[in-house]
N, C-alpha and C positions, 0 to 999 in steps of 0.2 A: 140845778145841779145837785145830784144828789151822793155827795162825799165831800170831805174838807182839803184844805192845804195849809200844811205847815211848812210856815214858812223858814225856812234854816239858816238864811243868810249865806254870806260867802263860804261856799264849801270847798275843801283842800281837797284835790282825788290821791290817788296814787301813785295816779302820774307825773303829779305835779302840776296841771292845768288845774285854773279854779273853775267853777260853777258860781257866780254870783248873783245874787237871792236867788238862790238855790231854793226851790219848792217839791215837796213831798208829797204827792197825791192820795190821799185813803179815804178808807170809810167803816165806821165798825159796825157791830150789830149789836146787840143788848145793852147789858147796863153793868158798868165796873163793881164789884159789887164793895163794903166797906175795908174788907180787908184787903183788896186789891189782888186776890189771887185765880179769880176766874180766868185768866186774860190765855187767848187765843191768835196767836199771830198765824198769819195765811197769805205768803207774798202773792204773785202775780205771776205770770209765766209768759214765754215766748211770744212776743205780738198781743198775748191777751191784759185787758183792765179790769178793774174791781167784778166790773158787770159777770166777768168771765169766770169770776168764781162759786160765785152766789149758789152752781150746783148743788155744791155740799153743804149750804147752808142750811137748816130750816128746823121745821118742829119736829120733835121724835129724833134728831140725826145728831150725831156726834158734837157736833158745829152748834148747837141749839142756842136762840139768842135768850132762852126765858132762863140759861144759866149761867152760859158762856159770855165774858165780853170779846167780842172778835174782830180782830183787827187786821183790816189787809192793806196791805200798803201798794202803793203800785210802782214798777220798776223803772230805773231812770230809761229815760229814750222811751216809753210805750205811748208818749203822746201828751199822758195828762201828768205824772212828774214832770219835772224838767227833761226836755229830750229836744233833738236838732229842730224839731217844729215848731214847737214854741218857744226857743232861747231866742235873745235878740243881737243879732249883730254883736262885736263881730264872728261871736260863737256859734252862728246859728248855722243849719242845713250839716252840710258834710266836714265844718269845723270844729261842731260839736266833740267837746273832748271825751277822749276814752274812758270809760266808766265800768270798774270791776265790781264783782259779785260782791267783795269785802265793802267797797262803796256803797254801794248799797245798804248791807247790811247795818254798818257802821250809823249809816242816816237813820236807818230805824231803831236801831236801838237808839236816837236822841229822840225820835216820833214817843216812841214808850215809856222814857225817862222823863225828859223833860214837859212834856204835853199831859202827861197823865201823872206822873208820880209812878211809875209800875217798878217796883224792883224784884219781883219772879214773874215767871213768865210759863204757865201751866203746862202749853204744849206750841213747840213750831210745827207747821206740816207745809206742804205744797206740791204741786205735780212739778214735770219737766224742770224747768229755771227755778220755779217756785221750789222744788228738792233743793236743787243748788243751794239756793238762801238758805234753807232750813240747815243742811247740812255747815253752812256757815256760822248760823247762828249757836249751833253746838259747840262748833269749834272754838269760836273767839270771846262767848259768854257762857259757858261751859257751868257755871254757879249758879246763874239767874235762870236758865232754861230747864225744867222739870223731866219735859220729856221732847224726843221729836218726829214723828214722822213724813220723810223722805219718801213720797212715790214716782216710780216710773221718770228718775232722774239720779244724778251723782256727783259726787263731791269733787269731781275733777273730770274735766272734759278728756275725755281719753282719743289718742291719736286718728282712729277709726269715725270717730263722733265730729272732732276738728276738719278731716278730711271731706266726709261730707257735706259740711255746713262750706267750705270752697266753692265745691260745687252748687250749691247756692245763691253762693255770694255772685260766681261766673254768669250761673244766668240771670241775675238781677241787675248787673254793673253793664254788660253785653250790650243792652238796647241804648242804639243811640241818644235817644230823652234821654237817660239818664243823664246825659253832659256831666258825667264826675262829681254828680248831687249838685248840679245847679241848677239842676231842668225847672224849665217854669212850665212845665204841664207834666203829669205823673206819668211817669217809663211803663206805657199800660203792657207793652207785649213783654219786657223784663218779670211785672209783678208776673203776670200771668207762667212765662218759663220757669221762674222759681216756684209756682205752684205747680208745676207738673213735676218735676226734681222732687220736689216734699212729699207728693203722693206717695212714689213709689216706698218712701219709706217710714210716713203716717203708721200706715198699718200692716199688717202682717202678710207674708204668702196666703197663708190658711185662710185670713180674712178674704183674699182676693178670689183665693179657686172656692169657696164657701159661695160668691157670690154675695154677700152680708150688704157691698154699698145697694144692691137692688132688692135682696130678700129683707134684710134690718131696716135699712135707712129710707128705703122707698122708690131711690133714684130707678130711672126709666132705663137707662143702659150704662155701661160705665166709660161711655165719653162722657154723659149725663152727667155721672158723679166728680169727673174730670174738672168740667167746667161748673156747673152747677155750685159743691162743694167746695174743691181746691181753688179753682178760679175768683168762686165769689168768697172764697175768705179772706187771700191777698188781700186783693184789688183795691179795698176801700182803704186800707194801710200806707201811712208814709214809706216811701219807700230808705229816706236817710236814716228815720227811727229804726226800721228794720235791720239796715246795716249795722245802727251802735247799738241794737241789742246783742247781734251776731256777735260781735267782738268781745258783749261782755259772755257771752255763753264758750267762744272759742277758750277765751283765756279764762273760766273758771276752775280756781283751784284754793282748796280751803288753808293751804300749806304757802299759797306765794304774796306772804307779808313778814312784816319784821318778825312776829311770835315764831313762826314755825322754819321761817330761809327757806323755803324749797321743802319741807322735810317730812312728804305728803304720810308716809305711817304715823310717824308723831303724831299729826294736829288729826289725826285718826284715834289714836289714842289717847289724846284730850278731852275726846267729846264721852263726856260724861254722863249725860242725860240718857236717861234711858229711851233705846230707840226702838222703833219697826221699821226697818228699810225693806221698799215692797217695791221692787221692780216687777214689770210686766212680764211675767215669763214669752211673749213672745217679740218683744219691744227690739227693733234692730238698732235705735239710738241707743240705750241704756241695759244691755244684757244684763241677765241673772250673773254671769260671769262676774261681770266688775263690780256689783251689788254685794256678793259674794267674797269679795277680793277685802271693800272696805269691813266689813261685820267683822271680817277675822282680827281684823286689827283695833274694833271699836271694844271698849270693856263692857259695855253693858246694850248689847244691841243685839235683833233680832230678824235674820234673814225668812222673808215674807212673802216668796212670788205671787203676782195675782196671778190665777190658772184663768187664760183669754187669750184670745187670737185675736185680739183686736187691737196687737201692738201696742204703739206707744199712747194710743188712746184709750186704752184700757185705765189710764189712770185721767181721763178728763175729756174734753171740760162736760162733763156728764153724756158721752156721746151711747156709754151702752148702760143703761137701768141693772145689771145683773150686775157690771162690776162695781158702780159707786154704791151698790148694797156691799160688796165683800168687801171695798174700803173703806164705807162711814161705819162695818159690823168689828174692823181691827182697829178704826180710831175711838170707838166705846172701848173696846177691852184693854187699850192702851191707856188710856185716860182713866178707867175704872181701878187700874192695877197701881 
């Protein structure tokens, strides 16, 4: 196994259910260095784990381990934290308790704290979910965080973004296997109907009349890329983790905890940390719109579309070479500034 767990013990949610020995999955990359201020956190996103990130890791890039220590944590429910697959009775499968984005957060900053001694924290980034977080961790450590960049995700799941992810959830719950997450063999035609629903809004129009899944990616036609891609990236996924991620992405919001009551410009204007917030300019989950909406309200941030047609993959997990260069070329000049 290559990444650690820390172990948290009984963890309080927000809900008020607990998570007991609650575990944290990560893994980092280089070497903390004496004075403790290299440090790089990089959550996790959507269904994906550590592995999922590694993209933007490397020599020469932003992420570099020979300077960077970089720390990715992985989100509760994706499998290898605590999530409904491997909690035991009688929390486990579709009882698994609700876990919000501030949950999360809140675990990692003890991952940072208490594990390492880290008390600044250089830069947060991450795509889709992984924005979320970041955008959280501005919010509610606002002192400890230097800088953060937010790609091709937002600091509140907007009613548009919630709507679709229903329709998601519809064709996932739909297939009889699923028996209500008790199924004892995986809801394969469920995973599979949720990946056809996610296609259509993966990537962009442009990407599709472009032809990009068969001229970029290789695929042979696009049933091809349908099943191929979309089908083979479900499928090997739990399907109950899928759902408590869903829940934690439906209800993210950096504003709904005791600091802020709801009081989503506020905990907007908290975040401190100097930012790049880079939506996709052509991403149908996370518009320049709403990108837009939060920068006017942050004091020290900086609205950054990535110019792609390649929607919301435009910001990961390294699917187009052109744009993890214009995002690892804005997290150098953010980090350098």
């Amino acid at each position: 196994m290559d990444y650690q767990i820390f172990e948290a013990g009984d963890v309080v949610l927000q809900s008020g259910a607990t998570i007991r020995s609650a575990k944290l999955a990560y893994k980092t990359f280089g070497t903390l260095n004496a004075a403790k201020d290299n440090v790089i956190v990089y959550p996790t996103w959507y269904s994906g784990q550590h592995y999922d990130n590694e993209w933007l890791v490397g020599s020469g890039r932003a992420l570099d381990p020979a300077t960077q220590f970089i720390i990715v944590p992985n989100m509760l429910g994706n499998g290898l934290s605590s999530s409904p697959s491997n909690t035991p009775e009688p929390y486990n499968g579709p009882r698994f308790p609700r876990v919000t984005a501030y949950d999360n957060v809140h675990l990692q900053h003890r991952l940072v704290t208490e594990k390492f001694g880290i008390e600044r924290v250089r830069m947060v980034t991450g795509w889709s979910m992984g924005a979320l977080q970041t955008f959280h961790w501005g919010a509610l450590y606002p002192d400890m965080v230097e800088r953060i960049a937010p790609f091709c995700g937002s600091a509140k799941c907007s009613r548009h973004n919630f709507v679709f992810l229903e329709g998601v959830k519809a064709a996932l719950t739909a297939d009889t296997a699923f028996a209500q997450g008790w199924y004892k063999s995986k809801p394969e035609t469920g995973l599979r109907a949720m990946a056809r629903v996610y296609a259509g809004w993966g990537f962009s129009q442009a990407f599709y009349r472009e032809q990009l899944d068969i001229k970029a990616l290789g695929y042979s036609s696009l049933e091809d890329f349908l099943v191929a891609f979309w089908e083979g990236f479900f499928l090997p996924k739990d399907a109950n983790n899928l759902l408590a991620m869903l829940w934690t992405w439906q209800n993210g919001d950096i504003s709904a905890n005791e600091i802020y009551n709801g009081d989503f410009p506020k905990a907007l204007a908290a975040i401190k940390p100097k930012a790049f917030v880079m939506p996709g300019q052509t991403d149908l989950y996370f518009p320049p719109e709403d990108s837009a909406f939060e920068v006017k309200h942050m004091p020290n941030a900086v609205l950054i579309p990535v110019p792609s047609i390649w929607g919301h993959f435009a910001g990961g997990p390294g699917t187009n070479p052109k744009d993890v260069d214009f995002i690892d070329a804005k997290l150098k000049e953010l980090l350098g500034s």
